[in-house]
C-alpha positions as CSV (number, residue, x, y, z in Angstrom):
1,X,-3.4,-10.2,-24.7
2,X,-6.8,-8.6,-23.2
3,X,-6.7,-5.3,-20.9
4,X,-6.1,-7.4,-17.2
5,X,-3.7,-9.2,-18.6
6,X,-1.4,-6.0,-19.5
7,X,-2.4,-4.4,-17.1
8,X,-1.2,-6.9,-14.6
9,X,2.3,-7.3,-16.4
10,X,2.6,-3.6,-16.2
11,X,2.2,-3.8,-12.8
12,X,4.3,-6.7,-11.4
13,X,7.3,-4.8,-13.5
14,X,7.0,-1.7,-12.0
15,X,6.6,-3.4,-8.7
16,X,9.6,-5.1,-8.2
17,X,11.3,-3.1,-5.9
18,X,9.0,-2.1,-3.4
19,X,9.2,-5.2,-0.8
20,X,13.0,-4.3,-1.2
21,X,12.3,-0.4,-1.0
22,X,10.7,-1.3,2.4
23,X,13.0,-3.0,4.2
24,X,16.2,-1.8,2.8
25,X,15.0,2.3,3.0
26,X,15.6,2.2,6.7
27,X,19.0,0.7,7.1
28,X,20.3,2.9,4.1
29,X,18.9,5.9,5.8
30,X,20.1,4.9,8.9
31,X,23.5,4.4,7.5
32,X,23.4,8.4,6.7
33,X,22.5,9.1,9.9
34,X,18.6,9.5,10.1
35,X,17.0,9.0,13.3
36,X,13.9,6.8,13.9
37,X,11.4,9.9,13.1
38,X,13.4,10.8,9.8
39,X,13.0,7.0,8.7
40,X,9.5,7.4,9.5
41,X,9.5,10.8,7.6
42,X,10.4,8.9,4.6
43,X,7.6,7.2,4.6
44,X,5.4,10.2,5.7
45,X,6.8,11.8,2.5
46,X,5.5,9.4,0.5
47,X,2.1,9.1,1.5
48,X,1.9,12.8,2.3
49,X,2.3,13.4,-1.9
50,X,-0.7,10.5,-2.5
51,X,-2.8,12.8,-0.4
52,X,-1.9,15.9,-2.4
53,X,-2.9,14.3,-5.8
54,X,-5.3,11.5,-5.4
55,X,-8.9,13.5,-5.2
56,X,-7.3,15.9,-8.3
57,X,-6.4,12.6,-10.0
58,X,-9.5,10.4,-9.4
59,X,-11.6,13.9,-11.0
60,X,-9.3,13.8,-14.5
61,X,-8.9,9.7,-14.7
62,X,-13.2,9.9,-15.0
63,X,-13.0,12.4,-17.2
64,X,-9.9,11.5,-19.7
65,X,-9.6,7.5,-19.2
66,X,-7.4,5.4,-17.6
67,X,-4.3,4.9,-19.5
68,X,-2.7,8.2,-19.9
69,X,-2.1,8.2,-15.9
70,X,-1.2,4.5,-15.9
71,X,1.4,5.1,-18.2
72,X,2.6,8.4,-16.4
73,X,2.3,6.6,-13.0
74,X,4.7,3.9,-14.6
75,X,7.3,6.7,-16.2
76,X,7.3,8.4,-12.4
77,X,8.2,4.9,-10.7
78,X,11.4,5.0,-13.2
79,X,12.3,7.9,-12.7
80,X,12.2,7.5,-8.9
81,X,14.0,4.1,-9.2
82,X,16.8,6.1,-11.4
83,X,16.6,8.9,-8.7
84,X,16.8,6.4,-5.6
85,X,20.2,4.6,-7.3
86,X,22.0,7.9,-7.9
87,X,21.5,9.0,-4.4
88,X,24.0,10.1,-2.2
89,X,22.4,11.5,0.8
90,X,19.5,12.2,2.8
91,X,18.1,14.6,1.0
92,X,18.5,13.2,-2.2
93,X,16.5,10.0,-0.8
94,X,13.6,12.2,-0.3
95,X,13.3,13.9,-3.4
96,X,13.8,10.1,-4.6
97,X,10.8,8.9,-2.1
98,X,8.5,12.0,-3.2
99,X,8.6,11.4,-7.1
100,X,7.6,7.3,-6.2
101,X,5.0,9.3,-4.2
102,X,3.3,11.4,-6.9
103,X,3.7,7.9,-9.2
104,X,1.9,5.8,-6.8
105,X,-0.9,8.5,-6.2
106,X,-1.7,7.9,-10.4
107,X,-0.8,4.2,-10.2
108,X,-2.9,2.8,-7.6
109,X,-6.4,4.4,-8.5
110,X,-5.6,3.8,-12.2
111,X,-5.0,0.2,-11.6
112,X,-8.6,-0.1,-9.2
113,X,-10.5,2.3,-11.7
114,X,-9.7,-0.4,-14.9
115,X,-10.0,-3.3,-12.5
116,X,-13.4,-2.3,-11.6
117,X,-14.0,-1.3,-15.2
118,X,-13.0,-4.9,-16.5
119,X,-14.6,-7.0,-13.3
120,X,-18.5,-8.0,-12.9
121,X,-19.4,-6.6,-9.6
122,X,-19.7,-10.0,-7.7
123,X,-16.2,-10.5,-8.3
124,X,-14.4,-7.1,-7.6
125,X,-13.0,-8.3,-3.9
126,X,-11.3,-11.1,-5.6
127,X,-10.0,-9.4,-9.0
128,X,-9.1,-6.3,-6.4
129,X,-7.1,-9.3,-4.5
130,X,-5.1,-10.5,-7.3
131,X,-3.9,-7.1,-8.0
132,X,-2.6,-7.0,-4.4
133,X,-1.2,-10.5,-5.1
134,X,0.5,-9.3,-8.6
135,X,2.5,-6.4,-6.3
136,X,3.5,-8.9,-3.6
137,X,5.0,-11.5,-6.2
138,X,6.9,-9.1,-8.5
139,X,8.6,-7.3,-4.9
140,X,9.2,-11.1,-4.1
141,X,11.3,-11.3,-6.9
142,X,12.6,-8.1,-7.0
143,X,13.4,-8.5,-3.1
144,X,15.4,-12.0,-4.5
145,X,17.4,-9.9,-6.8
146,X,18.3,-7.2,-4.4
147,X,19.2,-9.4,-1.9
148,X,21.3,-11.8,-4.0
149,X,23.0,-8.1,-5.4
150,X,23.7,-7.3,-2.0
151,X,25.5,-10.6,-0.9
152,X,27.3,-10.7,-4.5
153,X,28.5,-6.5,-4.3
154,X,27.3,-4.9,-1.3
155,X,29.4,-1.9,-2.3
156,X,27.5,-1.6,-5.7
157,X,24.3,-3.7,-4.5
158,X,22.1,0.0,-4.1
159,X,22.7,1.3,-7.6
160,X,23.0,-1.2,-9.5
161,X,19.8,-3.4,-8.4
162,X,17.5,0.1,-8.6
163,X,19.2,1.1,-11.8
164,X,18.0,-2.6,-13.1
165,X,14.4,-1.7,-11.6
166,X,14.1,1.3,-13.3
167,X,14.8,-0.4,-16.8
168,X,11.7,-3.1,-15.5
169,X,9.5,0.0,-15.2
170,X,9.9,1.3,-18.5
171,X,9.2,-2.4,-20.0
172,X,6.1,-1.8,-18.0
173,X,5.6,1.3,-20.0
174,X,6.0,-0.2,-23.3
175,X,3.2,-3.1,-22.8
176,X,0.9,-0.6,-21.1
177,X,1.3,1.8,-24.6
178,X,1.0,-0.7,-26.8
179,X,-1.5,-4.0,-25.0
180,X,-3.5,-2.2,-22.4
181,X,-7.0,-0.8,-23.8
182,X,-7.9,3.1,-23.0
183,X,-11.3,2.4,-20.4
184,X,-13.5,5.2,-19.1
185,X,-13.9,9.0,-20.0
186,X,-16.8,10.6,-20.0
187,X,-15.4,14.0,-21.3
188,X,-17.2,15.5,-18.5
189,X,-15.3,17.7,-16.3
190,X,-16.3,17.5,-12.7
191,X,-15.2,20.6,-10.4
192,X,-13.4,20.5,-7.1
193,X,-16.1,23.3,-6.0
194,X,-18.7,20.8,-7.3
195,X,-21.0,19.3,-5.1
196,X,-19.4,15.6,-4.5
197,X,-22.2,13.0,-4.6
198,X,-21.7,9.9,-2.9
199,X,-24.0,7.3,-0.4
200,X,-24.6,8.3,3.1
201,X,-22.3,5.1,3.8
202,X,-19.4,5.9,1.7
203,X,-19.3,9.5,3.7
204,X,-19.2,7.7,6.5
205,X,-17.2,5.5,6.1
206,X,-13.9,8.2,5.0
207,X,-12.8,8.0,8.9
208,X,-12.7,5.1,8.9
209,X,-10.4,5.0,6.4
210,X,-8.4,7.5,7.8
211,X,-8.0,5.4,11.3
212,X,-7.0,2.1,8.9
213,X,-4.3,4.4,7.5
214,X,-2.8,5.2,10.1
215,X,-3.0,2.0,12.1
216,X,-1.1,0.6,8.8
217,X,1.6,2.3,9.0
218,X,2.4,2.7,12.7
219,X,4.7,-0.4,13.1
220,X,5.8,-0.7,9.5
221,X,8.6,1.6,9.5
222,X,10.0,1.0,12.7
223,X,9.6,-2.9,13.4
224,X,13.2,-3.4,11.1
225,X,14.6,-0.8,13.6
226,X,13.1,-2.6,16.7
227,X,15.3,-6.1,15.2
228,X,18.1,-4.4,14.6
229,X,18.0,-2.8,18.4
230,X,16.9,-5.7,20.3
231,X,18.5,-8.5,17.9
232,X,20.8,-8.4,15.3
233,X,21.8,-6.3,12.2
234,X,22.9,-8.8,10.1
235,X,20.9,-8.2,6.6
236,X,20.8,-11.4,5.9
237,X,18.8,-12.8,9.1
238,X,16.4,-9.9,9.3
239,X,15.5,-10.3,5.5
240,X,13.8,-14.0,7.5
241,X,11.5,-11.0,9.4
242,X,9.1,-10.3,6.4
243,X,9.8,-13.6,4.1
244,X,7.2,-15.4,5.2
245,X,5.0,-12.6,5.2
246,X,5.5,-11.5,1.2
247,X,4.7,-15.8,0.8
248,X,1.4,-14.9,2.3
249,X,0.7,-11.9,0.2
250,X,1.5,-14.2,-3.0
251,X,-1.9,-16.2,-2.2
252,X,-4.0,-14.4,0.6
253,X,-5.6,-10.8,-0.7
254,X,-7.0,-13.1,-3.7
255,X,-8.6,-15.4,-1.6
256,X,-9.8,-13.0,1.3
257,X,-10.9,-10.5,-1.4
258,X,-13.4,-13.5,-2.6
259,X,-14.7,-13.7,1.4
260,X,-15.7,-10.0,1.0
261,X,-17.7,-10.7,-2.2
262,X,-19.5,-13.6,-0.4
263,X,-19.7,-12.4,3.1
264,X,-20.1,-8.6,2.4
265,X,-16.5,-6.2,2.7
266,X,-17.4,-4.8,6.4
267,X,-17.8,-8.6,7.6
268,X,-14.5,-9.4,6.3
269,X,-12.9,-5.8,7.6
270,X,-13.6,-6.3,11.1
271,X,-12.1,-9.8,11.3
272,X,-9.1,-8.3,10.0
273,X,-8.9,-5.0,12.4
274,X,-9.6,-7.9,15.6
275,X,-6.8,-10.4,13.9
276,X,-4.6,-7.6,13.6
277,X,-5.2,-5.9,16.9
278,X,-4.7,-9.1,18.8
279,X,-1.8,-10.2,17.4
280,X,0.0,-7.1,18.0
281,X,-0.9,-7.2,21.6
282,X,0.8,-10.1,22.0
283,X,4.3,-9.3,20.0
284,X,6.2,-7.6,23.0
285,X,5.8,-10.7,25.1
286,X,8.1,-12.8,22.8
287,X,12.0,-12.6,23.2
288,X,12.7,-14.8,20.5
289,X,13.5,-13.5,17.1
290,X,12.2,-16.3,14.9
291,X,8.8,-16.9,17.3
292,X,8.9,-13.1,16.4
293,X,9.1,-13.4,12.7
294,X,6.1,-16.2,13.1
295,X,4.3,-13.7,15.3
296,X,4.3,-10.9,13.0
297,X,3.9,-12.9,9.7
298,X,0.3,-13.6,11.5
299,X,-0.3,-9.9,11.7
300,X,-0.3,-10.3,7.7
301,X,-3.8,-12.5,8.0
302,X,-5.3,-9.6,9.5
303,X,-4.3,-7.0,7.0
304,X,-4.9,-9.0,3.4
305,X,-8.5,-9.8,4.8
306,X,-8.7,-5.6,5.5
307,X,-7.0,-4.9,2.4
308,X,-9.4,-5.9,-0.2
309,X,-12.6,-5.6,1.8
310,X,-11.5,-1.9,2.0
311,X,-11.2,-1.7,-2.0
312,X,-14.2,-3.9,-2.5
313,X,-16.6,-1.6,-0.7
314,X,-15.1,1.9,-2.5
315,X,-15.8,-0.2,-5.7
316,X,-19.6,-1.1,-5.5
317,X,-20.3,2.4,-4.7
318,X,-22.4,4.3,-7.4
319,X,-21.4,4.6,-11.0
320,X,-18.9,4.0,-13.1
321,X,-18.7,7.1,-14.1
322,X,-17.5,8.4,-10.9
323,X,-15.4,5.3,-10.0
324,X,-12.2,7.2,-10.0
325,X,-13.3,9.7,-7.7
326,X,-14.3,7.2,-5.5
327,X,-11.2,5.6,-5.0
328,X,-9.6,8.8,-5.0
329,X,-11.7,10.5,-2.3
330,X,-11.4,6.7,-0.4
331,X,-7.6,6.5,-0.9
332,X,-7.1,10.5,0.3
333,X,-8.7,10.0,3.4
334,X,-6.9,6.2,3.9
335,X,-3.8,8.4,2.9
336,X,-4.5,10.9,5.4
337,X,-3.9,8.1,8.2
338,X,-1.1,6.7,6.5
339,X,0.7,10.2,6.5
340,X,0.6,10.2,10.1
341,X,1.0,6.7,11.0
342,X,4.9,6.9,10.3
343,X,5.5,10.0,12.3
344,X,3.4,9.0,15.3
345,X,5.1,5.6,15.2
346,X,8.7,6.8,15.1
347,X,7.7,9.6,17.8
348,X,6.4,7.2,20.2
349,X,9.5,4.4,19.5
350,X,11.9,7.2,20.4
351,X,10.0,8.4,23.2
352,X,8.8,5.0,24.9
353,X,10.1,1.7,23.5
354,X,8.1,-0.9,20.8
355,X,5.5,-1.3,22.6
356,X,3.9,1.9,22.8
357,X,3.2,1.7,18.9
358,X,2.0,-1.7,18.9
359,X,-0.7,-1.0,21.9
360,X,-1.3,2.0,19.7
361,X,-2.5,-0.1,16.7
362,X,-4.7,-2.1,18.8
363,X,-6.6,0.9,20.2
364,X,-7.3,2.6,17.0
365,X,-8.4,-1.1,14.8
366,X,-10.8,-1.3,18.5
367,X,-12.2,2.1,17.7
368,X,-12.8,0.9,13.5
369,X,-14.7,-2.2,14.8
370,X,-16.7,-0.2,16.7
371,X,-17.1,2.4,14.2
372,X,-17.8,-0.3,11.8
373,X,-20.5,-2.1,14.0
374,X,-22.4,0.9,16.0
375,X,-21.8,4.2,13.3
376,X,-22.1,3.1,10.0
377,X,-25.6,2.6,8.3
378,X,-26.6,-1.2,9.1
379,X,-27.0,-1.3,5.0
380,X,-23.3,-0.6,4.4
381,X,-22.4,-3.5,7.0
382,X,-24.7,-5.6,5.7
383,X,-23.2,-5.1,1.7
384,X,-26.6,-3.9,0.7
385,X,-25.2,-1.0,-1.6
């Protein structure tokens, strides 16, 4: 079995849950009595602890190798899973949330640093795609499982689904220990007080990043909310909301990611930000649910071309030897935005209605295009790294 191999199996195990994390975190908490802005402080949480660690973790994944925080980042997603089925209350939840937090924060830049390691660097869009893809089929199945759990128990359908994705993580563990191939470490230490040396463009582009973060995650956490308000709260009709969706994410981010090798990642970004900003301008004029669900499952076109072309640019920036850092620095400031987008979403659906989100979204992806087109270096639009 070679290194992208394991490390793909690794990572659709310990991914199974997170489609069903997404949509079934907000009803739970709702059904302990959180309000909109503490379902969107779950999600803060969670992002809030990948902004702690990522720069701290991108400095030691250069200098140790990639495997030791792979593995860690899997043995932190079990734990979380075995936290989130034991929970009881609010609290609880969130201490749950924080741990998949902290394991996400090693996960993610792990998985980009080996990708990038293991991937010539015509092809990193695409192999940084099919990563995305890996995620989105294993929470596919996962979301199957829990779903089917929850129609077979409901009363048990919580515990015992995350208790069975916990056991899938540590599988994950054992063919990451004993398949996946240690890449990187250059035994050199670099400093936090050390002078960070990146491009002019990759500077640059870090707000960027931040306004992508938090144009993410404005909508996500209270669009399930928005159904169950203006529509209905039957679980088994609003699981029809992001279906088609996940169906994209099977096939898309591969295919989108190979756009941003051929077309240059900037190119491919600001199609996405316009795709995305449009469509969400036109969600609060439809009143039917299932021209809704087609509406929004759009909206997904938009973000798997952003997605990759994001991850594709932090990867063709300098060495290899500083490749972790990169994606650490690029996924702190992306994390910053996401930390936000949560609050600000749930702040302004409690406040004003849907809609205020939503037009939200479209002004900040307006102000990345034209960040994108008048602020960065024409070098950096143009893919000329």
């Amino acid at each position: 079995m070679s290194s992208i191999i394991a490390l793909r199996r690794s990572l659709f195990l310990v991914s199974l849950p997170l489609f069903f994390i997404n949509f079934i975190l907000p009803i739970k908490s709702k059904e302990l009595g959180a309000s909109a802005l503490e379902i969107g402080g779950l999600f803060s949480l969670f992002t809030f602890s990948l902004v702690l660690l990522r720069p701290i973790v991108g400095i030691w994944v250069d200098r140790v190798g990639r495997k030791v925080f792979f593995v860690g980042a899997l043995l932190l997603y079990a734990f979380a899973y075995l936290g989130y089925a034991g929970s009881e209350d609010l609290v609880a939840m969130y201490i749950a949330r924080f741990c998949q937090g902290i394991g996400a924060s090693l996960l993610l830049i792990t998985v980009d640093t080996i990708t990038t390691d293991l991937t010539p660097a015509l092809d990193r869009g695409q192999a940084l795609g099919r990563n995305v893809e890996t995620q989105t089929r294993a929470s596919m199945l996962g979301a199957t499982i829990g779903f089917m759990l929850v129609g077979a128990i409901p009363a048990l359908a919580w515990e015992y689904s995350f208790y069975l994705f916990a056991f899938a993580a540590l599988l994950g563990v054992l063919v990451a220990v004993t398949k996946l191939k240690q890449t990187g470490g250059s035994g050199v230490l670099a400093t936090i007080d050390q002078k960070y040396s990146a491009s002019a463009g990759f500077k640059q582009f870090l707000p960027v990043l931040v306004l992508l973060g938090f144009a993410s995650t404005l909508v996500q956490p209270i669009f399930l909310v928005y159904l169950q308000d203006k529509f209905t709260t039957d679980i088994r009709i609003l699981a029809w909301a992001f279906l088609p969706m996940g169906i994209l994410y099977t096939v898309l981010p591969s295919r989108t990611g190979k756009l941003a090798d051929r077309f240059g990642p900037m190119n491919v970004l600001i199609a996405g930000a316009v795709i995305t900003g449009l469509v969400y301008l036109a969600i609060p004029a439809v009143k039917n649910y299932w021209w809704l669900v087609v509406v929004f499952t759009i909206s997904a076109v938009g973000w798997a071309l952003i997605e990759p072309a994001r991850k594709a640019f932090v990867a063709n920036q300098g060495d290899q030897s500083r490749i972790a850092m990169n994606f650490g620095v690029s996924e702190f400031a992306f994390g910053i935005g996401a930390t936000l987008g949560p609050l600000a979403g749930g702040y302004l659906y409690d406040i004003f209605d849907f809609r205020a989100p939503l037009v939200t979204t479209t002004l900040v992806l307006t102000i990345v295009v034209l960040l994108v087109k008048f602020y960065l270096p024409r070098d950096v639009v143009a893919n000329q790294v």
